[in-house]
C-alpha positions as semicolon CSV with decimal commas, in nm:
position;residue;x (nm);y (nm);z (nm)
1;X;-6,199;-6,963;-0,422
2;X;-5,819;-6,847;-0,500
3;X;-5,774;-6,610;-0,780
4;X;-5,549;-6,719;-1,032
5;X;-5,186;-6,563;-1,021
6;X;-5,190;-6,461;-1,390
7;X;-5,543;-6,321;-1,316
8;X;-5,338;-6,072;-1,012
9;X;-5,251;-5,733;-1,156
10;X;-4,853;-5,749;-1,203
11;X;-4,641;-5,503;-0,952
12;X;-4,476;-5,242;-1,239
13;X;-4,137;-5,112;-1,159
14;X;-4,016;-4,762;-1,147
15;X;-3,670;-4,878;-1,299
16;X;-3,674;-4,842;-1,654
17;X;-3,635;-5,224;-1,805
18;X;-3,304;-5,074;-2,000
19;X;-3,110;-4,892;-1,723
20;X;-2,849;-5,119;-1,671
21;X;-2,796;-5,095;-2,066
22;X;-2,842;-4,731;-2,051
23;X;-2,633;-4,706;-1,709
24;X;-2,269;-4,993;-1,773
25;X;-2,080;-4,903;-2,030
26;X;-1,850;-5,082;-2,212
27;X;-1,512;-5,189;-2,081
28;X;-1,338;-5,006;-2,357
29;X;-1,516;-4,672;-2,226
30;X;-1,444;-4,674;-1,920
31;X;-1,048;-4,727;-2,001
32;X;-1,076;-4,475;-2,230
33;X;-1,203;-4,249;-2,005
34;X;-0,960;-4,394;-1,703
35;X;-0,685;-4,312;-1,916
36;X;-0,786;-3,960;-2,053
37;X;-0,843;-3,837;-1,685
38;X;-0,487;-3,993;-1,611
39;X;-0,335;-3,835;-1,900
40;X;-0,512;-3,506;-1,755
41;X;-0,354;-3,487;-1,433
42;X;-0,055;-3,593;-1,563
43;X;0,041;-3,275;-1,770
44;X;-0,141;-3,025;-1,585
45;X;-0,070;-3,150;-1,253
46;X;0,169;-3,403;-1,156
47;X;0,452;-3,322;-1,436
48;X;0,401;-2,907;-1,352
49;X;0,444;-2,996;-0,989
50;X;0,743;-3,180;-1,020
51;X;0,885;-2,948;-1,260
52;X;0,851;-2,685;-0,959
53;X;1,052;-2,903;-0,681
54;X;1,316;-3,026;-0,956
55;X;1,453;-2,654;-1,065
56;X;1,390;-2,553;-0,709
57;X;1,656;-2,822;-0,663
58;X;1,819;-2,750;-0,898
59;X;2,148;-2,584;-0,781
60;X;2,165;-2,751;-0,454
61;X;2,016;-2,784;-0,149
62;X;2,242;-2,474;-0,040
63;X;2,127;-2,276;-0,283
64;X;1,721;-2,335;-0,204
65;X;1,833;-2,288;0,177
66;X;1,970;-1,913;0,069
67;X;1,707;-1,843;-0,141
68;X;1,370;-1,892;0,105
69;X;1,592;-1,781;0,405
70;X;1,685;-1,463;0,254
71;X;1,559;-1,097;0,417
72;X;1,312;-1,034;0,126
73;X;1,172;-1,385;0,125
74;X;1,154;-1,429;0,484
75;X;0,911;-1,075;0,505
76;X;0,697;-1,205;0,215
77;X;0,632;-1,563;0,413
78;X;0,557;-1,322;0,725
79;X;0,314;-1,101;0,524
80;X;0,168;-1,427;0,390
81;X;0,090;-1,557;0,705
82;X;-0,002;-1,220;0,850
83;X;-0,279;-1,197;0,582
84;X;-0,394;-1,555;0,637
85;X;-0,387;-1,514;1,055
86;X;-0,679;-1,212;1,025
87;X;-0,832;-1,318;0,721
88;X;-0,960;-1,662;0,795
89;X;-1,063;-1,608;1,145
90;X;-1,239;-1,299;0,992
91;X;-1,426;-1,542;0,779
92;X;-1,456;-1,825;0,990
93;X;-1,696;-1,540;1,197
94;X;-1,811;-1,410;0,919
95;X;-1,973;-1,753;0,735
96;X;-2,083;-1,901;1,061
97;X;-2,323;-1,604;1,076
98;X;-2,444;-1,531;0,715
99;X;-2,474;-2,016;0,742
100;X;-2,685;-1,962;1,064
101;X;-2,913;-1,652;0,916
102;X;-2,941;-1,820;0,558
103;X;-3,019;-2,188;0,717
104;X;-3,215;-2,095;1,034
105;X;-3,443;-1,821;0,925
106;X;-3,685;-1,690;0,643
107;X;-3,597;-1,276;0,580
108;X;-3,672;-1,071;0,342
109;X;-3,296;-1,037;0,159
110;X;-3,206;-1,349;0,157
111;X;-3,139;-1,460;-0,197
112;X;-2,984;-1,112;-0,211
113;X;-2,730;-1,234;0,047
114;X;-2,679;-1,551;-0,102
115;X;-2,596;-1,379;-0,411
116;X;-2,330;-1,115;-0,257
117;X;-2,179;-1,412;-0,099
118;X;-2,062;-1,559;-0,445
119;X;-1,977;-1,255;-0,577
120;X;-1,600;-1,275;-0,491
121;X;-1,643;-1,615;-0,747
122;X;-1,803;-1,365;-1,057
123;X;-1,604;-1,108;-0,983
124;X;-1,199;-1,085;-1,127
125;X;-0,929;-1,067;-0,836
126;X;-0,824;-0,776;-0,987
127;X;-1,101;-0,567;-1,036
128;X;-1,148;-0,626;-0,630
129;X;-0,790;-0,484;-0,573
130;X;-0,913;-0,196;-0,773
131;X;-1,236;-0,130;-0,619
132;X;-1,014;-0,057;-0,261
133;X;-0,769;0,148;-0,462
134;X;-1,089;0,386;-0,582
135;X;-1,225;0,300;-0,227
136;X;-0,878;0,412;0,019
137;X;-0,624;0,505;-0,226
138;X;-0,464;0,884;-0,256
139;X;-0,750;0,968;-0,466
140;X;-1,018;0,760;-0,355
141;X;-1,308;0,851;-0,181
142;X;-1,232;0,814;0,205
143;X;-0,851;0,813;0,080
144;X;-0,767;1,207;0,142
145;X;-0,949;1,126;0,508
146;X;-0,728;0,831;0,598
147;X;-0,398;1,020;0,469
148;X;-0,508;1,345;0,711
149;X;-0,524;1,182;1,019
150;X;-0,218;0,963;0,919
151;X;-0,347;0,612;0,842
152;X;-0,257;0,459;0,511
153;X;-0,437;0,122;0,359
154;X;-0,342;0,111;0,023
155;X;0,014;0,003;-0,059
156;X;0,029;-0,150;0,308
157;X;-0,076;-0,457;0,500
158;X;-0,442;-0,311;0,553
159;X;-0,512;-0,335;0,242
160;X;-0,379;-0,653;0,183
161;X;-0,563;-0,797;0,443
162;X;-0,871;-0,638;0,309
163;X;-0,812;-0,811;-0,066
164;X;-0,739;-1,113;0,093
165;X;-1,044;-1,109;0,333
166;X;-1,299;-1,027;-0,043
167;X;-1,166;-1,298;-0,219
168;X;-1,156;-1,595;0,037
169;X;-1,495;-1,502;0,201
170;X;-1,733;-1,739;0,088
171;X;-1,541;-2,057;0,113
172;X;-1,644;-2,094;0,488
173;X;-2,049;-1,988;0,394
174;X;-2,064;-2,170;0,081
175;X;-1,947;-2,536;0,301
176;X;-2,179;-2,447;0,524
177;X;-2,501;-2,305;0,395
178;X;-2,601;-2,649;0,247
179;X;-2,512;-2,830;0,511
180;X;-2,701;-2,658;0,830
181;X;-2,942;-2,637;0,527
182;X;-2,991;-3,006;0,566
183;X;-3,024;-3,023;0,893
184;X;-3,277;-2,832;0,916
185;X;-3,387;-2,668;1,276
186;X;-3,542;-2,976;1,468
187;X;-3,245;-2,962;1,700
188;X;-3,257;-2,644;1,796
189;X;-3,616;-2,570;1,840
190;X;-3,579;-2,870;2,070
191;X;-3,291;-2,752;2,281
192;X;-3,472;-2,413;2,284
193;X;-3,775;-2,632;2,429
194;X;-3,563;-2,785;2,686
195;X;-3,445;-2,405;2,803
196;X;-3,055;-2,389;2,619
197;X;-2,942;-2,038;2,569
198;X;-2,850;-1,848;2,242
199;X;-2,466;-1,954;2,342
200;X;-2,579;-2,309;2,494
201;X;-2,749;-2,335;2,146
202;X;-2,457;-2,290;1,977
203;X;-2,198;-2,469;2,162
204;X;-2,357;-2,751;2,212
205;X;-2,569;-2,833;1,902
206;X;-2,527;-2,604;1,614
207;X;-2,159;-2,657;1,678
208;X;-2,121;-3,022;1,710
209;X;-2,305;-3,050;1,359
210;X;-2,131;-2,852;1,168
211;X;-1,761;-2,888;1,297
212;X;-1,574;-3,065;0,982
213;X;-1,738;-2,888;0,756
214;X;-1,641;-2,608;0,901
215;X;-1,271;-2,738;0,952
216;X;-1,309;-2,774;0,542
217;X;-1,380;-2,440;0,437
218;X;-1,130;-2,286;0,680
219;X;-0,841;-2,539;0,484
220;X;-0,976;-2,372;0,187
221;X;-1,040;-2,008;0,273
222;X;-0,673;-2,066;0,411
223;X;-0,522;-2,222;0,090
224;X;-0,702;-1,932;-0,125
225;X;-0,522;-1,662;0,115
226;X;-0,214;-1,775;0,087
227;X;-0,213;-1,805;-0,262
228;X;-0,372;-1,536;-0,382
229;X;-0,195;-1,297;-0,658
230;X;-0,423;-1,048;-0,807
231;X;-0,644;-0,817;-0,578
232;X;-0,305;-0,806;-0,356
233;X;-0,057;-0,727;-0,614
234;X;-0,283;-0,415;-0,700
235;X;-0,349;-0,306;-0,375
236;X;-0,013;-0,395;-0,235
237;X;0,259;-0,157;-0,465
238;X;0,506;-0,456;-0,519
239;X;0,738;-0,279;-0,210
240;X;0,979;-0,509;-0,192
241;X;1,049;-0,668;0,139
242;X;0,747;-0,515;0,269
243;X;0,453;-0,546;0,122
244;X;0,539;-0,800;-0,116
245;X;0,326;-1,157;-0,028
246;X;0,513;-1,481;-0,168
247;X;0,309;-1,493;-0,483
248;X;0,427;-1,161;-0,533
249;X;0,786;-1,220;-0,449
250;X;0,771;-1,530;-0,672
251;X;0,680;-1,320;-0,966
252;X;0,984;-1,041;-0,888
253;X;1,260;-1,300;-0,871
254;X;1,122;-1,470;-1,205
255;X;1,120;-1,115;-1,365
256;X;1,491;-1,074;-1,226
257;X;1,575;-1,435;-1,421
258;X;1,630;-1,554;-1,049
259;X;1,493;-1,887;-1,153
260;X;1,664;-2,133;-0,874
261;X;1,499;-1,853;-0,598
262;X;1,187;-1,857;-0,776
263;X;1,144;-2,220;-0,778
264;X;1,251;-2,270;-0,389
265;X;0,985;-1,996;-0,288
266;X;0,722;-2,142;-0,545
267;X;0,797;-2,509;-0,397
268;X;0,701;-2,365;-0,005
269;X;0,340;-2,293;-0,143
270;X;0,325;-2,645;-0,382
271;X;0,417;-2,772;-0,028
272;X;0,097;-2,567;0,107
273;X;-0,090;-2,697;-0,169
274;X;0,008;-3,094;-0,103
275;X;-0,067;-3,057;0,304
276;X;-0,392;-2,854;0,148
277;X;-0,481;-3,174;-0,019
278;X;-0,476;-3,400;0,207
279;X;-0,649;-3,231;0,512
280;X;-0,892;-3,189;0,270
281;X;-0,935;-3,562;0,130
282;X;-0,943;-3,658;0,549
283;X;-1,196;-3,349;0,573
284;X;-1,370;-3,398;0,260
285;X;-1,498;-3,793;0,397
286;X;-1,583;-3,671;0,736
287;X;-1,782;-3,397;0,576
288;X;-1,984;-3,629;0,313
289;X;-2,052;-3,828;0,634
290;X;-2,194;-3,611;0,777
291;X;-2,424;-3,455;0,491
292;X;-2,536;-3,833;0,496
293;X;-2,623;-3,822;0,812
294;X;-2,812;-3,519;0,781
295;X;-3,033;-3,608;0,478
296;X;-3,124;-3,915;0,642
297;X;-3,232;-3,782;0,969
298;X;-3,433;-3,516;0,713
């Protein structure tokens, strides 16, 4: 004999009965809150950038020419990209290792390490600049040593590089961790299985996973070393046309009421900052991709 249906215990679901009242809001809220985010990026970033590339402009095209073709800003775009050319390799190395130790393995240390990797983000810019000055300066502790047998750090592109290389460090780890996090070892253990080296490993798995993320933090360790202004301008001495970066130089000419030369150095790193932008919108989908790929196969 067939039970009744009414007599069949009724299937509950997990979804609240409300949550699509709880969940769509009204179309009045969500203009509201279209048009505040427009407003937003409006004033604090569309109308400041164009502001930057209109007084730039300003006198002429010959004028903006003169002014980031001129000795002192042509050795502050060179000492940019010096900085930038050791720093980011230094922590492409650098987060690939502390990624693989942090996802792979279980250590003793390892929420310590997680935390010293964020510290550049808790820490100010310029109280890292000062930490090398106490660290390599004149009256520092290893600073009388490196003035004996005639190296100097502070006031010079060592310890620019050095600045640069604290406060861009974690970009690479931090876009990594999570990711190779995800993924989780399954891979590995089974190329190890199948007799891949340490380097094989690598190469041809770890690699392969992790490669736009990877591509990602370097656009953004990059962007962050080019741009940055306080640990360098206390490590650096503000020696004009030599150890001056462009944020630096940018700040000298403003002093001087150079304006026009300011503005036409300031618009090469907005320009940085657009082409940062977009590699990272192309980056940023490959990347969420891939995390989706990852979680799935977890």
């Amino acid at each position: 004999m067939s039970t009744p249906a009414s007599a069949l215990p009724q299937r509950r679901s997990n979804a609240p009965p409300n949550i699509v009242a709880v969940t769509t809001e009204s179309p009045w809220v969500r203009r509201l809150l279209i048009t505040v985010a427009l407003a937003f990026l409006t004033f604090f970033l569309f109308v400041p950038l164009v502001i930057v590339f209109a007084e730039a402009f300003k006198k002429g095209v010959e004028v903006y020419l003169a002014a980031i073709t001129e000795p002192d800003a042509l050795s502050a775009i060179k000492l940019t990209l010096i900085a930038a050319a050791i720093s980011v390799p230094l922590n492409l190395v650098f987060g690939v290792a502390a990624a693989w130790c942090i996802a792979k393995f279980e250590f003793r240390g390892k929420n310590v390490l997680l935390t010293l990797i964020d510290l550049p983000f808790s820490v100010s810019p310029v109280i890292a600049g000062l930490i090398y000055v106490l660290i390599f300066g004149l009256q520092g502790w290893f600073g009388r040593w490196f003035i004996d047998n005639d190296m100097k750090v502070i006031f010079s592109v060592p310890g620019i590089v050095l600045a640069t290389v604290f406060v861009t460090f974690p970009f690479v780890a931090r876009e990594l961790i999570p990711l190779m996090q995800a993924q989780g070892t399954e891979q590995e253990e089974a190329a190890c299985v199948l007799g891949a080296s340490g380097w094989q490993l690598f190469w041809r798995v770890t690699l392969p996973n992790i490669k736009w993320a990877l591509l990602y933090g370097v656009i953004l360790c990059n962007a962050r070393a080019m741009g940055e202004f306080g640990a360098v301008s206390v490590v650096s001495g503000h020696i004009r046309g030599q150890t001056n970066t462009m944020p630096l130089h940018i700040e000298i000419l403003y002093n001087e009421y150079q304006f026009a030369a300011s503005f036409a150095v300031a618009s090469l790193l907005a320009l940085l900052a657009l082409v940062t932008l977009v590699l990272k919108y192309l980056v940023e989908q490959r990347v969420k991709d891939q995390k989706r790929s990852a979680s799935a196969r977890a």
